[in-house]
C-alpha positions as CSV (number, residue, x, y, z in Angstrom):
1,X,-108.3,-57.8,-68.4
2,X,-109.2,-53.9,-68.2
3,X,-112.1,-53.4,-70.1
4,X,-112.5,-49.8,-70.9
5,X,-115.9,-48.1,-71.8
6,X,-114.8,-46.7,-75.1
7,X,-111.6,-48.6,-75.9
8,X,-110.7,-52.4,-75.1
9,X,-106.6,-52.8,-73.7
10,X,-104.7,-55.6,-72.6
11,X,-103.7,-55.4,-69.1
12,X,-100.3,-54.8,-69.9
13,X,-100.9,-52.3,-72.3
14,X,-103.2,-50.6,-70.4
15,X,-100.9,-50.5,-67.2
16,X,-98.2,-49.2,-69.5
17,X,-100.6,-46.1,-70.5
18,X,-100.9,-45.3,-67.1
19,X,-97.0,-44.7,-66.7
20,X,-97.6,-41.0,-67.8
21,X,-100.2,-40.3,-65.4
22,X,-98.5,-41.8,-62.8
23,X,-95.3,-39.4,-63.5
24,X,-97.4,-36.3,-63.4
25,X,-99.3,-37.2,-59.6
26,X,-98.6,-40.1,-57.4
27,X,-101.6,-42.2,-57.1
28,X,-103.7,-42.9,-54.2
29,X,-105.8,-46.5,-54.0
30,X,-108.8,-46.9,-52.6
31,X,-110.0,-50.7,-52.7
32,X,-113.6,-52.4,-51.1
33,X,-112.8,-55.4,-50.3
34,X,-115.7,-58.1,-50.7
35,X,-116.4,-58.8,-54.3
36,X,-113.1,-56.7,-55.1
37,X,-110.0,-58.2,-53.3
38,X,-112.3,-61.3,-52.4
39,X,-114.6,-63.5,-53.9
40,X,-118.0,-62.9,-53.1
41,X,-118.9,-66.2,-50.7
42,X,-122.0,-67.6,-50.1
43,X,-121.0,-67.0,-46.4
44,X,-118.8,-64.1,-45.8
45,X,-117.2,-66.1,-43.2
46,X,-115.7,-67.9,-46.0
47,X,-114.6,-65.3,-48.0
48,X,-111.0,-64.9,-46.8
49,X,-108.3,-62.5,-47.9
50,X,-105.3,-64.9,-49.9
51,X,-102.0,-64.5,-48.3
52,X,-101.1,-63.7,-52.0
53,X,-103.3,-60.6,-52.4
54,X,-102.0,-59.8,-48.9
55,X,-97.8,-59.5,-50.0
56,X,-99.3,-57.5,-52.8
57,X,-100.9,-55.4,-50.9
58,X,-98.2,-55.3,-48.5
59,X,-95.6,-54.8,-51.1
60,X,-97.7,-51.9,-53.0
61,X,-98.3,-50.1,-49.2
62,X,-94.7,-50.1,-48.8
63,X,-94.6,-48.3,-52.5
64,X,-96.7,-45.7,-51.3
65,X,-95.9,-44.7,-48.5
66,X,-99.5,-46.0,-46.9
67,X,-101.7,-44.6,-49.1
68,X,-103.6,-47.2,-49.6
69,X,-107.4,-47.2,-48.5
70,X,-109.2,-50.8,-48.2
71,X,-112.7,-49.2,-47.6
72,X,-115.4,-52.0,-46.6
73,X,-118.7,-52.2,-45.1
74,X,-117.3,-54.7,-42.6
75,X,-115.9,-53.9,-39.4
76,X,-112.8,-52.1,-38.5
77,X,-111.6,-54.8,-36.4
78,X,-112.3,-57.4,-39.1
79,X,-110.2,-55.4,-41.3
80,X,-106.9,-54.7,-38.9
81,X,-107.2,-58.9,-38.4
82,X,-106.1,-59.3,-42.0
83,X,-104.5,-55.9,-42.7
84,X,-102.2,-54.7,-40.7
85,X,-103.0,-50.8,-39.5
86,X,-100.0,-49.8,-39.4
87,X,-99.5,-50.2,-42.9
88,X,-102.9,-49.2,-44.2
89,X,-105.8,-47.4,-43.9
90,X,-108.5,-49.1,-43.2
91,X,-112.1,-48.0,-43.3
92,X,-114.7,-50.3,-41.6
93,X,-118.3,-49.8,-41.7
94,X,-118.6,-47.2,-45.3
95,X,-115.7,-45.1,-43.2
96,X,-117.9,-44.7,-40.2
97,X,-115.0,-46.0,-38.5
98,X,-111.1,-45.5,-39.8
99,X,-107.9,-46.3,-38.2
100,X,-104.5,-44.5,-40.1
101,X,-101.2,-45.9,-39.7
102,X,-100.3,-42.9,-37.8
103,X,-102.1,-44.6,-34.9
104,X,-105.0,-42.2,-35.6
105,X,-108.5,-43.8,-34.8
106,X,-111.9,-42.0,-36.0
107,X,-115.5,-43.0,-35.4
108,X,-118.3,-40.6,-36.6
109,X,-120.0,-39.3,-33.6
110,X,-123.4,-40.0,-34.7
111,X,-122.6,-43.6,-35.0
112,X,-121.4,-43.4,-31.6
113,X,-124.7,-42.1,-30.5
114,X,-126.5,-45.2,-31.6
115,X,-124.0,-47.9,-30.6
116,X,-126.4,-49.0,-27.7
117,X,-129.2,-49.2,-29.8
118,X,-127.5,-51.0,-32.4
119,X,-127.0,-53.5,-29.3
120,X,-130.8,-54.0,-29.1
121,X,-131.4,-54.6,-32.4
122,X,-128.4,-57.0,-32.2
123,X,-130.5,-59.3,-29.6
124,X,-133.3,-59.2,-32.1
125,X,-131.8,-60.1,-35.4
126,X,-130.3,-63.3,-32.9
127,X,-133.8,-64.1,-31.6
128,X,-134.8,-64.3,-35.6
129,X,-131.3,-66.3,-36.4
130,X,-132.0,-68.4,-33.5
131,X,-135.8,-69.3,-34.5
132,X,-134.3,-70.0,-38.3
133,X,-131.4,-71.4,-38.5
134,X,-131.4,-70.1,-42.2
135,X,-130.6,-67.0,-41.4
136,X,-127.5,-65.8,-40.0
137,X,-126.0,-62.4,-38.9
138,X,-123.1,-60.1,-39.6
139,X,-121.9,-58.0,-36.5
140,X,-119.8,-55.1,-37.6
141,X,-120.1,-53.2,-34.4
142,X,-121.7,-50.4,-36.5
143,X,-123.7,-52.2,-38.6
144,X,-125.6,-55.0,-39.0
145,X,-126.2,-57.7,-41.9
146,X,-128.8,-60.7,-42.1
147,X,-128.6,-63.1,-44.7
148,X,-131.2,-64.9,-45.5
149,X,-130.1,-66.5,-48.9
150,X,-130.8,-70.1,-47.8
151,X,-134.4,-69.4,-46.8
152,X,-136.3,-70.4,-49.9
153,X,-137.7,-67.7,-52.1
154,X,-141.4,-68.2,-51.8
155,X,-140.7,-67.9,-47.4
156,X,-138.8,-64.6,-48.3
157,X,-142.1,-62.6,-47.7
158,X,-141.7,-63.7,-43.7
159,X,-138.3,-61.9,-43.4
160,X,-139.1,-58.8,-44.9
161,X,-142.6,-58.3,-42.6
162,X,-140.1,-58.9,-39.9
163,X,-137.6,-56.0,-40.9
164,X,-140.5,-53.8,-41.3
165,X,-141.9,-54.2,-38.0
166,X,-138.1,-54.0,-37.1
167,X,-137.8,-50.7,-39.1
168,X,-140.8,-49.3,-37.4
169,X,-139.8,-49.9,-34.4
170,X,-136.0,-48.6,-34.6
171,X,-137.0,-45.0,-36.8
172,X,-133.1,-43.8,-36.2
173,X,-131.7,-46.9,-37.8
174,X,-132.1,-47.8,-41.7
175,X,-133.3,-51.0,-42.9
176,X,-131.3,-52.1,-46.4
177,X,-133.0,-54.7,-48.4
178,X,-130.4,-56.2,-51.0
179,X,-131.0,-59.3,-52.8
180,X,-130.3,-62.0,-49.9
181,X,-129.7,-59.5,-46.9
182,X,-130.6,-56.9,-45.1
183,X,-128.3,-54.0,-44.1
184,X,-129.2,-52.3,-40.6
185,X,-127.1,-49.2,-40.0
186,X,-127.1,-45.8,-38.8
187,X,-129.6,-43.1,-40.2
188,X,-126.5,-41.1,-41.2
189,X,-125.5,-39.1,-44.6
190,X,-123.2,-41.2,-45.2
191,X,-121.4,-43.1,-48.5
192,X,-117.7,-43.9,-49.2
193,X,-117.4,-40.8,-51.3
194,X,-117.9,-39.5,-47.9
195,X,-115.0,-42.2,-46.3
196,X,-112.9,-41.2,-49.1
197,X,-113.1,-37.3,-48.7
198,X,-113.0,-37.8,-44.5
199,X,-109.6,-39.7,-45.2
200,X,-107.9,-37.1,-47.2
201,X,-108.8,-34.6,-44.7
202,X,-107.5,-36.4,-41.9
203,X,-104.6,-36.6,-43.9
204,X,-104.5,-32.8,-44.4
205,X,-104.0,-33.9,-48.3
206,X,-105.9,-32.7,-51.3
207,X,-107.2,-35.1,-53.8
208,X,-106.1,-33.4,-56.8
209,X,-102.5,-33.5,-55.6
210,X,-103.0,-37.4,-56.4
211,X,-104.0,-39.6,-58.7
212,X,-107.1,-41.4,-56.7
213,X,-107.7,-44.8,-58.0
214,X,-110.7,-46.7,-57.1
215,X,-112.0,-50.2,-57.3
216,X,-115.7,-51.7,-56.4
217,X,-117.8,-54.1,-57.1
218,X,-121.5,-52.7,-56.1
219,X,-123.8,-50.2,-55.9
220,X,-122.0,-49.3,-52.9
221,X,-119.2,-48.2,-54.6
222,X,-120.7,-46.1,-57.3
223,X,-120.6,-42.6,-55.0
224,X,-116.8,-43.7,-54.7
225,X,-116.3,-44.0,-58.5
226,X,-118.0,-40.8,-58.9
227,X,-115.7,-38.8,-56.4
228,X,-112.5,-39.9,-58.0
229,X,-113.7,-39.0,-61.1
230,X,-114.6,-35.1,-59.9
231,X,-110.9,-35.3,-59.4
232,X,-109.5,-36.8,-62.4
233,X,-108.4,-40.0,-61.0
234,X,-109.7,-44.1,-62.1
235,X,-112.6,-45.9,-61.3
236,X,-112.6,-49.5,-61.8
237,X,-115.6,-51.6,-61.6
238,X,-115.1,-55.3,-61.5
239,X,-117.6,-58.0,-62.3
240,X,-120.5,-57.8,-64.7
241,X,-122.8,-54.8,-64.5
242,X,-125.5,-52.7,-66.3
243,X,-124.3,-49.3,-66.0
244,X,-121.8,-47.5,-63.6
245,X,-120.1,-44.2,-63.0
246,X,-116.5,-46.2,-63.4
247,X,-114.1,-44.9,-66.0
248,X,-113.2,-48.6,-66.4
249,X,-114.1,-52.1,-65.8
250,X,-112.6,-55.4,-64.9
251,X,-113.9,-58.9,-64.8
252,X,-113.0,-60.3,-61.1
253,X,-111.1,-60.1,-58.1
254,X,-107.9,-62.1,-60.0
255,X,-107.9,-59.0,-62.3
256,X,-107.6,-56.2,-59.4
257,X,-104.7,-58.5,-58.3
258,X,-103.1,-58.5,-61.5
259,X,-103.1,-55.1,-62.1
260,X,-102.0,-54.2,-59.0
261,X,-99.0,-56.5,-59.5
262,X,-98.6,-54.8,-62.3
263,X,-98.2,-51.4,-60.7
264,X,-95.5,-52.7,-58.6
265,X,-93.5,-53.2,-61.9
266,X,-93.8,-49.1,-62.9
267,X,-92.2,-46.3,-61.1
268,X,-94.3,-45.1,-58.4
């Protein structure tokens, strides 16, 4: 169900108000993927796009005419193994690296700059996983994460002197604590409002020629909701949450699929 700030709608209902704004400027859809398409997973191994949400997906691209986004903090090639690039865009590592179904393939150049000394710290975060078996490590190619949610909380205090000597020792490189992870990646000004505006001018499109749609689950995607929104489009953020710069809100992954089934039944 689409919880609205102001107003509460039933899904239907609320699809069906969006019929007008869908006359006056095709829309655009950019979707994270983990927590949005996907059920957040204790191990992200495990969280697997449904070969539902895929023909939806699929069937919605086609609709389009590709302009769909998935934009994720996991890699590019994770991505294209479940989505397939020539009928998306995909946008791995917060859009530091994009592929377009045009065959197009973009990396920024700063995160090209540090590739080989994301390999380093690569060896390291596996020297920790390997000592712990606790821990274990996310390689997106740009990016690193190392979860440490089964190492108990009171042993936490370990980890994090270890990512500070880590972070002193690679300045170029930041160091994300989040709740059970850390988040190694370039020292780059970077967000997905960022991916987002890099895609439409890839594209050679304006944004306010469309009617952006985006959906998020985290703090990650908060500089996401707040570009669409500077251009009139929908922000959705899904799960529970204190405050956000979406125009709406929905309760779960199984929503975001149900309105996007939705949209298939209106006249894009």
């Amino acid at each position: 169900m689409i919880n609205y700030k102001v107003h509460n709608h039933s899904l239907s209902g609320a699809v069906k108000d969006f019929g007008q704004l869908l006359a006056e400027r095709p829309p655009f859809l950019f979707l994270d993927r983990d927590g949005t398409l996907v059920p957040i997973a204790d191990n992200p191994k495990e969280a697997i796009l449904s070969s539902s949400t895929s023909n939806v997906l699929r069937q919605l691209s086609s609709r389009l005419s590709k302009r769909i986004a998935i934009v994720s903090a996991r890699s590019l090639n994770m991505l294209a193994a479940e989505c397939d690039p020539r009928e998306f865009i995909l946008a791995g590592n917060y859009g530091l690296e994009m592929s377009f179904p045009s065959g197009q393939v973009y990396i920024h150049p700063e995160a090209q700059k540090v590739h080989s000394l994301l390999s380093e710290v690569r060896i390291e975060l596996d020297q920790l996983a390997d000592y712990d078996t606790r821990l274990f490590v996310d390689d997106h190619q740009y990016s690193f994460c190392l979860h440490f949610h089964k190492v108990a909380t009171a042993e936490r205090h370990i980890i994090h002197s270890q990512m500070h000597e880590l972070e002193q020792k690679y300045p170029s490189l930041v160091f994300r604590a989040l709740p059970t992870s850390y988040e190694i990646v370039p020292s780059i000004k970077w967000n997905k409002a960022s991916a987002l505006q890099a895609i439409l001018g890839k594209l050679s499109l304006s944004a306010d020629d469309f009617l952006c749609m985006a959906f998020g689950d985290s703090l990650a995607d908060e500089p996401m909701f707040q570009w669409v929104n500077r251009h009139h489009g929908l922000s959705f953020r899904v799960g529970e949450c204190q405050s956000t710069e979406a125009n709406s809100l929905l309760n779960a992954p199984s929503d975001v699929v149900d309105f996007l089934e939705s949209l298939l039944l209106l006249p894009l």
